[in-house]
C-alpha positions as a Markdown table, in Angstrom:
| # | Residue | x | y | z |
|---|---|---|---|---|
| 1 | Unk | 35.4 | -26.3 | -17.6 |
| 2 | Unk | 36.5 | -23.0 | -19.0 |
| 3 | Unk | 40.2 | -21.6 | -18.5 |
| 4 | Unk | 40.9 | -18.1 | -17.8 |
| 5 | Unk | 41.9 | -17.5 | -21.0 |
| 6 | Unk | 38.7 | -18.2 | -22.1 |
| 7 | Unk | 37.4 | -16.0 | -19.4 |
| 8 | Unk | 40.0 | -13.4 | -20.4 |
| 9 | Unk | 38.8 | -13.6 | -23.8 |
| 10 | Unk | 35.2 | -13.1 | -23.7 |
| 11 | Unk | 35.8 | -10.2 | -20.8 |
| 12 | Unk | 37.9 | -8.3 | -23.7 |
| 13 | Unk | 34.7 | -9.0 | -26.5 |
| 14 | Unk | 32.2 | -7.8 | -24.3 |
| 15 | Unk | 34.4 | -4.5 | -23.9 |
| 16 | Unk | 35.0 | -4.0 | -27.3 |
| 17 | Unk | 31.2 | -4.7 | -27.9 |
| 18 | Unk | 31.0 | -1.6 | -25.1 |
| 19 | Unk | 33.5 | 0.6 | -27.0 |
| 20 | Unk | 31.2 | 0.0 | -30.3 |
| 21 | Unk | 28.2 | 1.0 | -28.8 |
| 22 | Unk | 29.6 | 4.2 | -26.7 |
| 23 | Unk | 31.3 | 5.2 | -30.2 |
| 24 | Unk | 27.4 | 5.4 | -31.5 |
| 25 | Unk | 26.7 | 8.6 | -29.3 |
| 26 | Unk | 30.2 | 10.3 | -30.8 |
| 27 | Unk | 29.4 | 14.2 | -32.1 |
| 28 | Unk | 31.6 | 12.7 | -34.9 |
| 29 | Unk | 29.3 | 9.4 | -35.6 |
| 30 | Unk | 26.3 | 11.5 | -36.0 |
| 31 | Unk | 27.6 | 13.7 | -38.4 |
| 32 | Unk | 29.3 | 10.6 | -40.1 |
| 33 | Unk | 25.6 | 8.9 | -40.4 |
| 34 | Unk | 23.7 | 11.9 | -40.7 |
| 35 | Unk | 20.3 | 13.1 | -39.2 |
| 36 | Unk | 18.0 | 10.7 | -39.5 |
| 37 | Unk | 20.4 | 7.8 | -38.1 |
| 38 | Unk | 21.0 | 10.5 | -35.3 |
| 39 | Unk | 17.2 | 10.7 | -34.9 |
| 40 | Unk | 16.7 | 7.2 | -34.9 |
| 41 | Unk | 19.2 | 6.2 | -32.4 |
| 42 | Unk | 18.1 | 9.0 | -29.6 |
| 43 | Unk | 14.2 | 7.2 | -30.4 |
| 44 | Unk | 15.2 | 3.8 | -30.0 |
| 45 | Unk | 17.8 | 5.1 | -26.7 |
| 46 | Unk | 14.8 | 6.7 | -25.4 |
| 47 | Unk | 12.7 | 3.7 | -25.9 |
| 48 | Unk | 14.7 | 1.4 | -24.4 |
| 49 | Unk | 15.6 | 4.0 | -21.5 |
| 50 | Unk | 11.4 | 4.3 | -20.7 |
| 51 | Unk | 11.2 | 0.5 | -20.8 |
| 52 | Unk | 13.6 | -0.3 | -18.2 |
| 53 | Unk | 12.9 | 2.5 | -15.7 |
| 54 | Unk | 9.0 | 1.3 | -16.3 |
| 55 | Unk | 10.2 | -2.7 | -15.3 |
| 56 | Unk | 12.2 | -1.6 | -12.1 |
| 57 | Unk | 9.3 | 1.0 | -11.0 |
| 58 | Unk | 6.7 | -1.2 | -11.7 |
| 59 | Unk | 7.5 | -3.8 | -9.0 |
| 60 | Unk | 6.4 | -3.2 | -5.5 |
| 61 | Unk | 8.1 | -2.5 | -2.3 |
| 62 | Unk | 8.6 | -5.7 | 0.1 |
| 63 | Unk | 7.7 | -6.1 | 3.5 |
| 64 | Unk | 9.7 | -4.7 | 6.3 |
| 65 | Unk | 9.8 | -5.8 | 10.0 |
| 66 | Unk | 7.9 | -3.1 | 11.9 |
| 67 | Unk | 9.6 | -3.6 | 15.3 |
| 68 | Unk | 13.5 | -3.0 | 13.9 |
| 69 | Unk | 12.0 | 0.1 | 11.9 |
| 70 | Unk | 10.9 | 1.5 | 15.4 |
| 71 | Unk | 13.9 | 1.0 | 17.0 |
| 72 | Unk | 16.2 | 2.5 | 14.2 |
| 73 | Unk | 13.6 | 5.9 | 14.9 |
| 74 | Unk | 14.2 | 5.2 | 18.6 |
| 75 | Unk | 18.2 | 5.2 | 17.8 |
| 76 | Unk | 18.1 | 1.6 | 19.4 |
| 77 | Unk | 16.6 | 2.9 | 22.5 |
| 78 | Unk | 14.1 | 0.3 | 24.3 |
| 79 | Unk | 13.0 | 2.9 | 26.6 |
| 80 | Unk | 11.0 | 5.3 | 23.3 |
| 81 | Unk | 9.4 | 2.2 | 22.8 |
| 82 | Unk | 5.7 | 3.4 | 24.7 |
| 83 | Unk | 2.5 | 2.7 | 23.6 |
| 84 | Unk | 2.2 | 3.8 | 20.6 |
| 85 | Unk | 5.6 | 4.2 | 19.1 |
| 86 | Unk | 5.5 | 0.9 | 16.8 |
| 87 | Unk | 2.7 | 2.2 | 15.3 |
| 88 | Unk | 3.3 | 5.5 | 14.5 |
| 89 | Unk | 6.8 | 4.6 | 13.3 |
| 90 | Unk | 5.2 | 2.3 | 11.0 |
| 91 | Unk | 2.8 | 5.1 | 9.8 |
| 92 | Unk | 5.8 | 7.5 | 8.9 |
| 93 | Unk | 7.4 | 4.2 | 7.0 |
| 94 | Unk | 4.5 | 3.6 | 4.9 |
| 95 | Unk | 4.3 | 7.3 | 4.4 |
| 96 | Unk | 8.1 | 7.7 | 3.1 |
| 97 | Unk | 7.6 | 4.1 | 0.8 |
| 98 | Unk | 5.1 | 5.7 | -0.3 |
| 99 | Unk | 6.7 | 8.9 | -1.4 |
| 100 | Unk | 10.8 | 7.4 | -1.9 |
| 101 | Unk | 10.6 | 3.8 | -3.3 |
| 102 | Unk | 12.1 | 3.8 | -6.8 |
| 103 | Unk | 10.1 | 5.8 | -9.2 |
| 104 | Unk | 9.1 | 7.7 | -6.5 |
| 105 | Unk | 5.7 | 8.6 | -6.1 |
| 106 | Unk | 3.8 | 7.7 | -9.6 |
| 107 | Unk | -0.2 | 8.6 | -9.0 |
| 108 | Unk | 0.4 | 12.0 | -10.1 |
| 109 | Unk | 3.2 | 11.7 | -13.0 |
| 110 | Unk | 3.0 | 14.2 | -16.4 |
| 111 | Unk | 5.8 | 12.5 | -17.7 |
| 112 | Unk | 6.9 | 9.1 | -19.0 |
| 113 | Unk | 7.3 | 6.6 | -18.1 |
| 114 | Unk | 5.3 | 7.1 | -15.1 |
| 115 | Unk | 2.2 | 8.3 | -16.9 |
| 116 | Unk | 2.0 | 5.4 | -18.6 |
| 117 | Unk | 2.1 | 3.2 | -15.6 |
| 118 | Unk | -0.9 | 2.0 | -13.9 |
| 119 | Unk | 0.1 | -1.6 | -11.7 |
| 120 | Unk | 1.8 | 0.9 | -9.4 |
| 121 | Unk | -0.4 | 3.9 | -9.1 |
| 122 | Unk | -3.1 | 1.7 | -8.1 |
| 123 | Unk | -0.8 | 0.2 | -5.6 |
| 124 | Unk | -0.1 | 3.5 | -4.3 |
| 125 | Unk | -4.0 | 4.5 | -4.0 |
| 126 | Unk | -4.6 | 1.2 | -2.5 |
| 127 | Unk | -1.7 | 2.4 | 0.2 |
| 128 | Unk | -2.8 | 5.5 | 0.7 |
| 129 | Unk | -6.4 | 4.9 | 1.8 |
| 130 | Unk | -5.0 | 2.4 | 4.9 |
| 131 | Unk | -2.8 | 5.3 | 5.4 |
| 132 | Unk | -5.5 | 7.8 | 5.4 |
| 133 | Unk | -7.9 | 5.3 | 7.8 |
| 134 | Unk | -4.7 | 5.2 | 10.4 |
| 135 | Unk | -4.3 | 8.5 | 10.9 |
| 136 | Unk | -7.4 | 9.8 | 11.0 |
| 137 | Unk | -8.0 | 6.3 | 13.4 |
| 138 | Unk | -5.0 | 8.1 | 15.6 |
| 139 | Unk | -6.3 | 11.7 | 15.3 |
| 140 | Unk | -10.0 | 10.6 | 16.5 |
| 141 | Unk | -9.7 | 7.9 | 18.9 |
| 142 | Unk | -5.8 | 6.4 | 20.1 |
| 143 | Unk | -4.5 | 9.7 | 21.3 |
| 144 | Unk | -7.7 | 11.1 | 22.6 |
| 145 | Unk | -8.8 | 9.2 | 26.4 |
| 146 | Unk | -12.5 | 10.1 | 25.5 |
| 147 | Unk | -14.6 | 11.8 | 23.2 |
| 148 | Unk | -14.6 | 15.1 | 24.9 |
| 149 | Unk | -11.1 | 15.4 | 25.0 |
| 150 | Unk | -8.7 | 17.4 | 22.7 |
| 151 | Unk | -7.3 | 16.7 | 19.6 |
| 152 | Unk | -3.4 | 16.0 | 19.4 |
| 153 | Unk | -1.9 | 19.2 | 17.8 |
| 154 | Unk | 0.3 | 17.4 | 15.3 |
| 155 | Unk | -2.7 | 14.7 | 14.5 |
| 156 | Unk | -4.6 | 17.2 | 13.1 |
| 157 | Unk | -2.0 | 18.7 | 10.8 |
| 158 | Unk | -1.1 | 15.1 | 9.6 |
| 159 | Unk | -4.5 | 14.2 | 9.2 |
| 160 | Unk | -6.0 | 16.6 | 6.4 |
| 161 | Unk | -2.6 | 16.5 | 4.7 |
| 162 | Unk | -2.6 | 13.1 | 3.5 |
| 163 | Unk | -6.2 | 13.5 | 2.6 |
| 164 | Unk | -4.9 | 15.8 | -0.1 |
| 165 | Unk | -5.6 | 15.3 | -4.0 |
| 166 | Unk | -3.3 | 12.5 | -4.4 |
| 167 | Unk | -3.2 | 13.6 | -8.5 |
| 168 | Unk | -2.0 | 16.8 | -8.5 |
| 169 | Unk | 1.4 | 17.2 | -9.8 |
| 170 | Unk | 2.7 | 21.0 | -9.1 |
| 171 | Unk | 0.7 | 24.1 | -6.8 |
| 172 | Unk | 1.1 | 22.3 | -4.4 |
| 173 | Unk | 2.4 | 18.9 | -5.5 |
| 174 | Unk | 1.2 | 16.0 | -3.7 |
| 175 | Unk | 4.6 | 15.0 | -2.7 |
| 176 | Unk | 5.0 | 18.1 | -0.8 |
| 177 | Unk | 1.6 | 17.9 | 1.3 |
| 178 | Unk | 2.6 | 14.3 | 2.3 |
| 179 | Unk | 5.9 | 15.1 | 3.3 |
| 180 | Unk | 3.8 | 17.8 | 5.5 |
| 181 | Unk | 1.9 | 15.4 | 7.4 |
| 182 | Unk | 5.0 | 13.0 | 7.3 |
| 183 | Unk | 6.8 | 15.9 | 9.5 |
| 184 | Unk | 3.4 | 15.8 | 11.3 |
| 185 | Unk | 3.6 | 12.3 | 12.5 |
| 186 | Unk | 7.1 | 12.3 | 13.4 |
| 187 | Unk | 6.7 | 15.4 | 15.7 |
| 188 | Unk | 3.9 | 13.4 | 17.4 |
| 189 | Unk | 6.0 | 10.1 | 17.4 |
| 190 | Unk | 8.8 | 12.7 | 19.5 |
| 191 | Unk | 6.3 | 13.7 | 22.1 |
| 192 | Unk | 4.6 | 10.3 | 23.5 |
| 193 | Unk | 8.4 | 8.9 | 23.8 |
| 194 | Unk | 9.4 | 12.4 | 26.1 |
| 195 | Unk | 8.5 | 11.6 | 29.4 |
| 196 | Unk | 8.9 | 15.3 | 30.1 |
| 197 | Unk | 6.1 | 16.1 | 27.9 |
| 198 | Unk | 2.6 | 15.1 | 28.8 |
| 199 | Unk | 0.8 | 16.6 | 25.6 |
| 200 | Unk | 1.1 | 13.7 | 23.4 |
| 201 | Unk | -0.3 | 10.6 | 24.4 |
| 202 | Unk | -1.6 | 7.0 | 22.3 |
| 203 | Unk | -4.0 | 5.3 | 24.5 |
| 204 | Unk | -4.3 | 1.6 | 24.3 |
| 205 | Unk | -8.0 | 0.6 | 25.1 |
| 206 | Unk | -10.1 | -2.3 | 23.6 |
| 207 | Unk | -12.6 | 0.7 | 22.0 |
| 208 | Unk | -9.8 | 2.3 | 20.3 |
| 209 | Unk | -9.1 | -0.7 | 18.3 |
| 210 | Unk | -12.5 | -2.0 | 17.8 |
| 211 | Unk | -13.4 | 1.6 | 16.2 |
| 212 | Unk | -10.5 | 1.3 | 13.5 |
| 213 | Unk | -11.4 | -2.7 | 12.7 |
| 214 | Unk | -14.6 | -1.2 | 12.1 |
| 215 | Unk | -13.2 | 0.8 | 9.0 |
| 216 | Unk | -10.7 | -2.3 | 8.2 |
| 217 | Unk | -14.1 | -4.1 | 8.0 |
| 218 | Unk | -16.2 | -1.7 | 5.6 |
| 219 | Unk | -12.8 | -1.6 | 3.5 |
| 220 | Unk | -11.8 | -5.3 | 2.9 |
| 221 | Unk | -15.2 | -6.0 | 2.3 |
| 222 | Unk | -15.6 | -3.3 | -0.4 |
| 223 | Unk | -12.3 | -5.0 | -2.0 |
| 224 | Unk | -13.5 | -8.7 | -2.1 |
| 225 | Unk | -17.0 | -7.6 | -3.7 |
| 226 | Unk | -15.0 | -5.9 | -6.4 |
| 227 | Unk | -12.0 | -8.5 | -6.8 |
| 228 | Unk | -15.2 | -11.4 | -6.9 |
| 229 | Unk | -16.6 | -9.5 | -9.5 |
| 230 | Unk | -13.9 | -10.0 | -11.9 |
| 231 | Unk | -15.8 | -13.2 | -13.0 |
| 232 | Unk | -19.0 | -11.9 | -13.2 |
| 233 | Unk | -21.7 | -13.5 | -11.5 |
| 234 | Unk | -25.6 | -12.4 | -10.9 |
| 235 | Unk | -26.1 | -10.8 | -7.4 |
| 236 | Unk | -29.3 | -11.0 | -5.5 |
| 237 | Unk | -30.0 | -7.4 | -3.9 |
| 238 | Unk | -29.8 | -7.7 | -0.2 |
| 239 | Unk | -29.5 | -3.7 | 0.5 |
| 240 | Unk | -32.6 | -3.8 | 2.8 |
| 241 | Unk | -32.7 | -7.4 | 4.3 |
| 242 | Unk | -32.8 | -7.0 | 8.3 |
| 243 | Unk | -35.1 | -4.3 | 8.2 |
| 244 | Unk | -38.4 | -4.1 | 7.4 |
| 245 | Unk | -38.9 | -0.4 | 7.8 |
| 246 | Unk | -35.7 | 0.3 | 5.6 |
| 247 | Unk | -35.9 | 2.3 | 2.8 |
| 248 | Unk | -33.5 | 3.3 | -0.2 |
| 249 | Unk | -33.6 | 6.7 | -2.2 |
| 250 | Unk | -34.3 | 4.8 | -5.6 |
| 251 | Unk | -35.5 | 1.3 | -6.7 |
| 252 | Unk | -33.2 | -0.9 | -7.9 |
| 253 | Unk | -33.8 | -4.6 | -9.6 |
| 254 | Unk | -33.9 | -7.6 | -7.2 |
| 255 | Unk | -31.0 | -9.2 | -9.6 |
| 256 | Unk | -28.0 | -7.4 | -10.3 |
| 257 | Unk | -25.6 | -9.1 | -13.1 |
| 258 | Unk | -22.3 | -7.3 | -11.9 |
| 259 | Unk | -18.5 | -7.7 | -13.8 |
| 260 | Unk | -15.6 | -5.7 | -14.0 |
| 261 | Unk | -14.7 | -4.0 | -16.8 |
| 262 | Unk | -11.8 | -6.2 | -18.9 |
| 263 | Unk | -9.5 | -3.0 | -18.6 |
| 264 | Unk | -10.1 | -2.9 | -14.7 |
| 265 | Unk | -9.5 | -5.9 | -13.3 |
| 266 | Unk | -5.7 | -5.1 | -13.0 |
| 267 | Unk | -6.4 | -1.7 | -11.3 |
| 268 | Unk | -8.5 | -3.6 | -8.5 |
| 269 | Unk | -6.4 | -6.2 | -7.9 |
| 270 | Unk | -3.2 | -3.9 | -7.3 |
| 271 | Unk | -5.1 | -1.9 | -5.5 |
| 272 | Unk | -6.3 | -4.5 | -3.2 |
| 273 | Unk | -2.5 | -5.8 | -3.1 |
| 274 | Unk | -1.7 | -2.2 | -1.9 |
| 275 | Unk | -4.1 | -2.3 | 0.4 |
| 276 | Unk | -3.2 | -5.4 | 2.0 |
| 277 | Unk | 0.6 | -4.3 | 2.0 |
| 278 | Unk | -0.4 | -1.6 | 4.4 |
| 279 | Unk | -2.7 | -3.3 | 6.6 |
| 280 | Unk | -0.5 | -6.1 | 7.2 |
| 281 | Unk | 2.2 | -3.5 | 8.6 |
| 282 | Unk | -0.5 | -1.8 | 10.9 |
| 283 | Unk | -2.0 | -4.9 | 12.3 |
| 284 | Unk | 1.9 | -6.4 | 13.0 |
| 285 | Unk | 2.9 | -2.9 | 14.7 |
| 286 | Unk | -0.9 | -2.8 | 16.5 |
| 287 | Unk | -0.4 | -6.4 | 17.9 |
| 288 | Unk | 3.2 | -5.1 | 19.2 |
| 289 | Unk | 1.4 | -1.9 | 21.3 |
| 290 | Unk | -1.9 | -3.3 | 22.1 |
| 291 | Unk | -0.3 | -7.1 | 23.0 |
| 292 | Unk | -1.5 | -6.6 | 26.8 |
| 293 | Unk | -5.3 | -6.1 | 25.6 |
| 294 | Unk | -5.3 | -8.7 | 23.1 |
| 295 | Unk | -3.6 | -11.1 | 25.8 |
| 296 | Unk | -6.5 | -9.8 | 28.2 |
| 297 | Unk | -8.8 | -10.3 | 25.7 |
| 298 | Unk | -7.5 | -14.1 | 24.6 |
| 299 | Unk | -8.2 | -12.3 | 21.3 |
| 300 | Unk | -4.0 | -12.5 | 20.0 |
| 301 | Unk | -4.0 | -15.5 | 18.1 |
| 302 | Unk | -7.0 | -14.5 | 16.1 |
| 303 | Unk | -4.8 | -11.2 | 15.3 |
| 304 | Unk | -1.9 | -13.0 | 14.4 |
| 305 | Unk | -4.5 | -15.2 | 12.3 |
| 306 | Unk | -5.4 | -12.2 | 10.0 |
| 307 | Unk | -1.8 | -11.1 | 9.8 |
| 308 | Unk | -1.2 | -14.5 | 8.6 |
| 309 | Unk | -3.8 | -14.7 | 5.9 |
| 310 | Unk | -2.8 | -10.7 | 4.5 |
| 311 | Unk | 0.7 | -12.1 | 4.2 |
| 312 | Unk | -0.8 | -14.2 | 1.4 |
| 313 | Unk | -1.3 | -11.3 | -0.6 |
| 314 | Unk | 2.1 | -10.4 | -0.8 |
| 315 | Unk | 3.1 | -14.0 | -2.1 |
| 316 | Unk | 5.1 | -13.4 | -5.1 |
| 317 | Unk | 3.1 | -13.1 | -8.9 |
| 318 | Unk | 5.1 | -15.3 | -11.4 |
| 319 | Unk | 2.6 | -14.5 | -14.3 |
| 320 | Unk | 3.6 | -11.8 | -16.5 |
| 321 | Unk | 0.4 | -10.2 | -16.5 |
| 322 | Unk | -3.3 | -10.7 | -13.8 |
| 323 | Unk | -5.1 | -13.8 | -15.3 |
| 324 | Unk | -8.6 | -13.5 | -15.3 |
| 325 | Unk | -9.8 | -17.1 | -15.9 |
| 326 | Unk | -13.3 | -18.4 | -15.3 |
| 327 | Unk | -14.0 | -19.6 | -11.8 |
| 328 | Unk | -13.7 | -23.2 | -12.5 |
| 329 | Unk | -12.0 | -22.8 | -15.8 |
| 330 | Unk | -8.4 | -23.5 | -16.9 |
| 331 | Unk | -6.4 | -20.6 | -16.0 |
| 332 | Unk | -6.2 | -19.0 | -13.0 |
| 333 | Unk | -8.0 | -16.1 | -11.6 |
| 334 | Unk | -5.8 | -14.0 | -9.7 |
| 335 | Unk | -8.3 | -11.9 | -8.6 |
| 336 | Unk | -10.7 | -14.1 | -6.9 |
| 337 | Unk | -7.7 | -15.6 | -4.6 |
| 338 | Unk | -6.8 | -12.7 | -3.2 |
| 339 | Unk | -10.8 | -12.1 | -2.7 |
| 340 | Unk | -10.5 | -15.3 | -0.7 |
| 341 | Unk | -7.4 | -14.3 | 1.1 |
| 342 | Unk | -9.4 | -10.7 | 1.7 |
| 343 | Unk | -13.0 | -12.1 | 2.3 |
| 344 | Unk | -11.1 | -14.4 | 5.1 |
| 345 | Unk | -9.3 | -11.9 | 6.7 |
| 346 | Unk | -12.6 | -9.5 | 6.7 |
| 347 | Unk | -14.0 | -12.4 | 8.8 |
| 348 | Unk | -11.9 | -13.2 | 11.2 |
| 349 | Unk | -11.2 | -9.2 | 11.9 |
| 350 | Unk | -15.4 | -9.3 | 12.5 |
| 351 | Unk | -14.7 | -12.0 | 15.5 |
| 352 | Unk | -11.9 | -10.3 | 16.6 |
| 353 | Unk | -13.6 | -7.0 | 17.3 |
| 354 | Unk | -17.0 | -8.9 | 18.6 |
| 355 | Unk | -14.2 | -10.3 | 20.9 |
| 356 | Unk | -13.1 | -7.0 | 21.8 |
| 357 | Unk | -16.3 | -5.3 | 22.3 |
| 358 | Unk | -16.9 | -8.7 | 25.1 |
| 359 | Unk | -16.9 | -7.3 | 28.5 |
C-alpha cells in the first residue's frame, strides 16, 4: 500500500515535470534554443492540439430522455404538456445538438481539425435529414386538421431554413439559418401550450402519423440497401416487378453487382447511426403525444418494438475503426448489423402504419 509520502512525492515530480514543460513556451527558451527549435515546438504543440480536439469531437452525442427535456422547456409545468409539446421540444433538442455539442457544428468546417473530420459530419447529415422529414412532417400534416387548411406561420419559416445548404460556412453560415428555424420551432412550441391562443395547433390523428412513417419507411430502407452493400453482393433488378405496364426511362441489366466503395463504408454507416439517433428521439416523444391513438389502435407495443430495435444502433463501438469483414468471415461487419437492426425496424414501422391505416 503506498504512504502519503509516497503520494506526496510523486504529486511534487509530476509538478516539476509541469514546470519543465511550461518553461518550454518561455520568450527566453526560444531565444535560448533558437528558431528552428521554436518552430518545431509550436508544429508538434499544434499537432498534438488538432489531435485531441479531433478525439473529443469525434465521438457522438448520447441519448437524452425526451419527456424531462419537455418539461425543463415547460419550466416543470404539467399543464404545457398538450399534444404536441414532447415532440416539438424534442425537435428544437435535436436542432441545438446539432448545432452546440462539442465541436460544434462540423459539416461545414474550413479549418482543422474539423475539416479533416468525416465520422461526425456524416453523423450530422444523417441527423439532419430526420430533422428535415419532422418538420416539414409538422408543417404539412400535424398542425394542419386537413388538407385545405392553413399552414402554421412559424412551420413554414422553420421548414425551408433547415433545408438550407448544410455546407456553407459564411454569407449566410449554416449555423445561422438553423438557429433561424430553431427560433421558428420554439415560437410554435409557445403557441399550442397558450390556451389563449388558438393559432397554433398539433393535431394527433392516425393519418398524421401514418403520413410521416411513410417517409421513415422510404428512408430506413434507403440506409439498409446501402449499409448491406458494404459486402458486396449481386442484386437481381426488381424495379418493375408488380406491374406489367411499368416502364423505366432507360434499360438497365437484370443483375446488378453493387459494393460500396472501401473509402465509404464509414461515411454510410455514421450516417445511418445519425439517423437512427434522431429517429429514436422522435418515435419516443411521438409515442408520448400520440399514446391515446396508438392505445386505440392496439398498435403501442409494436412502437415501442421499433424504439427498442433503433436503440441498438446506439450500442457503444469498442473497435477503433468500422470493420468491414466478409459476411460469414472472421471479423465483424459493422455495417451489415446495423442493416439488420435498420431493415428490422423498417419492418415493423410497415405493420405499424398498415395497423394505423385499419379502420
Amino acid at each position: 500500500m503506498e504512504t502519503p509520502e509516497s503520494d506526496t512525492a510523486k504529486t511534487a515530480k509530476l509538478g516539476a515535470k509541469v514546470s519543465q514543460v511550461v518553461t518550454y513556451y518561455h520568450p527566453h527558451t526560444w531565444k535560448e534554443k533558437g528558431l528552428w527549435w521554436t518552430l518545431g515546438l509550436f508544429l508538434v504543440t499544434y499537432v498534438v492540439v488538432v489531435v485531441v480536439l479531433g478525439v473529443i469531437w469525434s465521438r457522438s452525442p448520447g441519448e437524452f430522455n425526451v419527456r424531462e427535456n419537455a418539461l425543463t422547456l415547460a419550466h416543470n409545468d404539467q399543464k404545457k404538456l398538450v399534444p404536441g409539446y414532447v415532440t416539438t421540444a424534442t425537435a428544437i433538442r435535436i436542432a441545438e445538438t446539432l448545432l452546440d455539442k462539442p465541436g460544434g457544428y462540423l459539416s461545414n468546417d474550413v479549418t482543422p481539425p474539423g475539416v479533416y473530420l468525416d465520422n461526425i459530419p456524416n453523423w450530422e447529415f444523417g441527423v439532419l435529414t430526420e430533422l428535415r422529414d419532422l418538420v416539414r412532417a409538422m408543417r404539412n400534416d400535424f398542425s394542419r386538421s386537413q388538407t385545405q387548411s392553413i399552414e402554421d406561420k412559424d412551420l413554414r419559416v422553420a421548414d425551408p431554413q433547415f433545408n438550407y445548404d448544410s455546407k456553407s460556412w459564411i454569407l449566410p453560415s449554416t449555423e445561422s439559418e438553423y438557429r433561424k428555424g430553431t427560433d421558428a420551432l420554439y415560437r410554435y412550441l409557445e403557441r399550442i401550450s397558450d390556451d389563449k391562443t388558438y393559432d397554433g395547433q398539433f393535431f394527433t390523428r392516425a393519418d398524421n402519423l401514418a403520413s410521416y412513417l411513410a417517409v421513415v419507411e422510404k428512408r430506413l430502407g434507403n440506409l439498409s440497401h446501402r449499409l448491406a452493400a458494404s459486402a458486396g453482393q449481386v442484386r437481381i433488378n426488381t424495379d418493375l416487378a408488380g406491374d406489367p405496364n411499368a416502364r423505366q426511362s432507360t434499360p438497365v441489366p437484370t443483375q446488378i453487382e453493387v459494393k460500396t466503395p472501401w473509402l465509404q463504408i464509414d461515411d454510410i454507416f455514421f450516417e445511418a447511426r445519425g439517423y437512427s439517433w434522431a429517429l429514436l428521439h422522435t418515435l419516443q416523444a411521438l409515442e408520448i403525444d400520440f399514446r391515446d391513438v396508438l392505445q386505440k389502435k392496439n398498435a403501442l407495443v409494436s412502437l415501442q418494438q421499433i424504439i427498442r430495435e433503433l436503440a441498438n444502433t446506439q450500442e457503444f463501438i469498442w473497435s477503433p475503426m468500422i470493420l468491414n469483414g466478409t459476411g460469414f468471415g472472421l471479423m465483424a461487419n459493422h455495417s451489415l448489423i446495423m442493416a439488420s437492426y435498420i431493415a428490422r425496424a423498417n419492418a415493423a414501422i410497415i405493420d405499424l402504419r398498415n395497423l394505423l391505416l385499419q379502420g
